[in-house]
C-alpha positions as a Python dict, from the first residue, in 0.01 Angstrom:
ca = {
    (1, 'X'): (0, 0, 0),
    (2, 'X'): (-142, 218, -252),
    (3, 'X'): (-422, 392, -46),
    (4, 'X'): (-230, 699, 4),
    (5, 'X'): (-165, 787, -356),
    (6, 'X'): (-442, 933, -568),
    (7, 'X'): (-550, 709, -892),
    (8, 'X'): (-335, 986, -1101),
    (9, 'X'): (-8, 960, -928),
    (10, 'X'): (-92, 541, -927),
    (11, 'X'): (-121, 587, -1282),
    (12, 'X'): (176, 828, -1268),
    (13, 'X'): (382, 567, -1120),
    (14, 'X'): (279, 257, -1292),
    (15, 'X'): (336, 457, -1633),
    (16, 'X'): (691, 448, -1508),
    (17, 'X'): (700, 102, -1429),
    (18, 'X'): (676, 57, -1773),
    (19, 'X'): (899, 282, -1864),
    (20, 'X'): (1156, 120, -1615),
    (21, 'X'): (1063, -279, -1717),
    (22, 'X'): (1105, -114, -2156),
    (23, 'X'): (1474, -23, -2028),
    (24, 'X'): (1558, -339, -1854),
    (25, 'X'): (1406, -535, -2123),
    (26, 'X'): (1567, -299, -2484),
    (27, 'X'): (1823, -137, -2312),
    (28, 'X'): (1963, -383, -2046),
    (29, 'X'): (1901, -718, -2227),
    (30, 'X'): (1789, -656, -2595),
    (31, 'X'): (2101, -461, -2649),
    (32, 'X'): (2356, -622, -2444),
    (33, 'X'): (2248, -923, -2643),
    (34, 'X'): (2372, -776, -2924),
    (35, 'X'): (2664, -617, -2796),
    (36, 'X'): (2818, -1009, -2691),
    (37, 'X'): (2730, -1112, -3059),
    (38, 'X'): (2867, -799, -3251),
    (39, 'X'): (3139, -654, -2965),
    (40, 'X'): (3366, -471, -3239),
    (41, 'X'): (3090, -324, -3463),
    (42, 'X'): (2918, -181, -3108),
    (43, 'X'): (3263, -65, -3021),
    (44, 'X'): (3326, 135, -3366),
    (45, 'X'): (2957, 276, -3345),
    (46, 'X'): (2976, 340, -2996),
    (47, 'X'): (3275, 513, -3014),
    (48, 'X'): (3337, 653, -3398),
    (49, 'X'): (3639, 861, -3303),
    (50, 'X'): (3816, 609, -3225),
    (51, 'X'): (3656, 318, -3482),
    (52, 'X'): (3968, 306, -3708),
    (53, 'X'): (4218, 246, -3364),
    (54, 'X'): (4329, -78, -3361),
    (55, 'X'): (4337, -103, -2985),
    (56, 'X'): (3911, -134, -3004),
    (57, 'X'): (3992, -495, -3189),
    (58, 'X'): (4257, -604, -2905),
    (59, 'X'): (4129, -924, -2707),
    (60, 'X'): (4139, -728, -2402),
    (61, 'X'): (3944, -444, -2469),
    (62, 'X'): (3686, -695, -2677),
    (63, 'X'): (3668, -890, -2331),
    (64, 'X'): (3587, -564, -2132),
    (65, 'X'): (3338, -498, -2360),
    (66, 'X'): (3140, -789, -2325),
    (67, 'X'): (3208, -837, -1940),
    (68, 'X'): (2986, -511, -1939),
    (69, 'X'): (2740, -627, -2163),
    (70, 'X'): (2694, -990, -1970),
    (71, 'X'): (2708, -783, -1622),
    (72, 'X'): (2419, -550, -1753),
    (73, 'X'): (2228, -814, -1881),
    (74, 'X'): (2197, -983, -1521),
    (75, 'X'): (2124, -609, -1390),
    (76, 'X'): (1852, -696, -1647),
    (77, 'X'): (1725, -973, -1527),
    (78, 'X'): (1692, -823, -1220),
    (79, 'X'): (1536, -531, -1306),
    (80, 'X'): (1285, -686, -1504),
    (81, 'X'): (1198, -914, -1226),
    (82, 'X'): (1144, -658, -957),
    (83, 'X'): (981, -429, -1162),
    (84, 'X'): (780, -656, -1251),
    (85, 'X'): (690, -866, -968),
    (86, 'X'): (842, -738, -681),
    (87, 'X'): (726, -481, -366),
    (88, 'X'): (738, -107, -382),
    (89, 'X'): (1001, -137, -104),
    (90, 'X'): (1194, -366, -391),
    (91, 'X'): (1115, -133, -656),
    (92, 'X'): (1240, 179, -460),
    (93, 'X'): (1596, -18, -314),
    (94, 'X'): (1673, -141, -696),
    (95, 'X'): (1576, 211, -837),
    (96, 'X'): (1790, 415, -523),
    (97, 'X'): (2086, 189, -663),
    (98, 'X'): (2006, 238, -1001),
    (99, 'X'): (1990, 638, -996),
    (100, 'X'): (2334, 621, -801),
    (101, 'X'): (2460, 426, -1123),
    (102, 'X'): (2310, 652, -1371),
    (103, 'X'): (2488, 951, -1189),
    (104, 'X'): (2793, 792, -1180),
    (105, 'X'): (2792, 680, -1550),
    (106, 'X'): (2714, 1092, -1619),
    (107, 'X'): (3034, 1205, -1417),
    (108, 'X'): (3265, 904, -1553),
    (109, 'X'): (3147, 976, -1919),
    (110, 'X'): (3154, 1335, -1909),
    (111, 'X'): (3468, 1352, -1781),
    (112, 'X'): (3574, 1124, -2112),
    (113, 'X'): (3411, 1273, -2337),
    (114, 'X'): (3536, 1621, -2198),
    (115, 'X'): (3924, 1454, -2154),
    (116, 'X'): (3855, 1320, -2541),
    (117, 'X'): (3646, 1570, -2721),
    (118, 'X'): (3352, 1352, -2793),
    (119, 'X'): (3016, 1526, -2860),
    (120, 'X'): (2912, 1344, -3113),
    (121, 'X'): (2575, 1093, -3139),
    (122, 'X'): (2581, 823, -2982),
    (123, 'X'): (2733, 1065, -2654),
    (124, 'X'): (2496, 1270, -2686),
    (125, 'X'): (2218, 1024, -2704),
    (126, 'X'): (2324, 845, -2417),
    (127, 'X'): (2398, 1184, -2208),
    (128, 'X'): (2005, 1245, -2254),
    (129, 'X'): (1909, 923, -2205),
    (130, 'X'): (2084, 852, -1879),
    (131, 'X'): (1963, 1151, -1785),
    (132, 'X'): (1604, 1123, -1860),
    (133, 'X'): (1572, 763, -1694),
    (134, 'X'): (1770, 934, -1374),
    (135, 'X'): (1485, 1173, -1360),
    (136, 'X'): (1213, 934, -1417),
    (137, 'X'): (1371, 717, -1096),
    (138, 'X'): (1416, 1030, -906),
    (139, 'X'): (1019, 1077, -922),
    (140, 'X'): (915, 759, -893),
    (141, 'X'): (1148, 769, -544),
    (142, 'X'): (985, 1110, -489),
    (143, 'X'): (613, 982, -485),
    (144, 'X'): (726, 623, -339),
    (145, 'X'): (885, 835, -22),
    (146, 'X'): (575, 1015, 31),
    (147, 'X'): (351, 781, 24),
    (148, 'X'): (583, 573, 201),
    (149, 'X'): (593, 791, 472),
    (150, 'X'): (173, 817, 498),
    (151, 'X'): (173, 444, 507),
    (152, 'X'): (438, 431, 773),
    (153, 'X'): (238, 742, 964),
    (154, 'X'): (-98, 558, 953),
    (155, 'X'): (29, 231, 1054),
    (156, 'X'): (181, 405, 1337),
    (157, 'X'): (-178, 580, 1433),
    (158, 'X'): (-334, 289, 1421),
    (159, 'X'): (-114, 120, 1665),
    (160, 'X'): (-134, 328, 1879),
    (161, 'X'): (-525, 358, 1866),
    (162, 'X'): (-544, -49, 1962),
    (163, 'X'): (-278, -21, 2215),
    (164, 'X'): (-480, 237, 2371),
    (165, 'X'): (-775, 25, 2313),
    (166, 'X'): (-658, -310, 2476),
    (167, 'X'): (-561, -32, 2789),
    (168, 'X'): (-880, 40, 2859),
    (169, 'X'): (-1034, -297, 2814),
}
């Protein structure tokens, strides 16, 4: 129920919608598409420290790599599908698990870049990019909570009106 929310912060919030349906469609299937088709070159660009180490070309680590890519793309899926057609209450459970998996991915790659001396592009694009799409969930939770909250308030009111109602009847 949108009634709560003022037609800026329903723009607000569909505008990030979008945003959240452009990374599930580029990010979590465009990409990992690629990624199964071209595992070593995303390895060497991915990680160019280590692009002349033979271990990136090793069946193992070449299966790793695209058991991530096929796992995002059904995040994907998902995420395109609830962001798309599902309920706020949807929206908000697959975005609360998402922003718990974009911290995560912050403290696990941090922590290798840090262990590795990595600062280089493609770390630092995804350090800002993780963190930017954290903080886009993190309001879109913020505004679903409190309106979430109204809705929950006034439901409750009204309740309680017709139960008093059907009392005094």
């Amino acid at each position: 129920d949108h009634s709560t929310m003022s037609e800026g912060v329903h723009i607000f919030e569909r505008l990030l919608n979008r945003i959240f349906l452009l990374e599930g469609l580029v990010i979590n299937l465009g990409l990992q598409l690629w990624i199964l088709s071209n595992t070593e070159t995303f390895l060497e660009q991915y990680l160019p420290k280590f692009a002349g180490d033979p271990v990136l070309q090793h069946p193992i680590v070449l299966l790793l790599a695209r058991s991530w890519a096929y796992m995002i793309i059904v995040l994907g899926i998902f995420m395109v599908s609830i962001i798309q057609y599902g309920s706020r209450v949807g929206k908000a459970c697959l975005l609360i698990g998402a922003l718990l998996g974009d911290i995560m991915h912050l403290i696990l790659f941090a922590i290798f870049f840090a262990e590795h001396g990595l600062w280089d592009f493609g770390s630092k694009f995804g350090v800002i990019f993780t963190t930017a799409i954290a903080l886009a969930r993190i309001v879109w939770l913020g505004i679903f909570f409190s309106t979430y909250n109204s809705v929950i308030d006034s439901n409750y009111r009204q309740k309680g009106k017709s139960s008093a109602k059907n009392k005094i009847k």
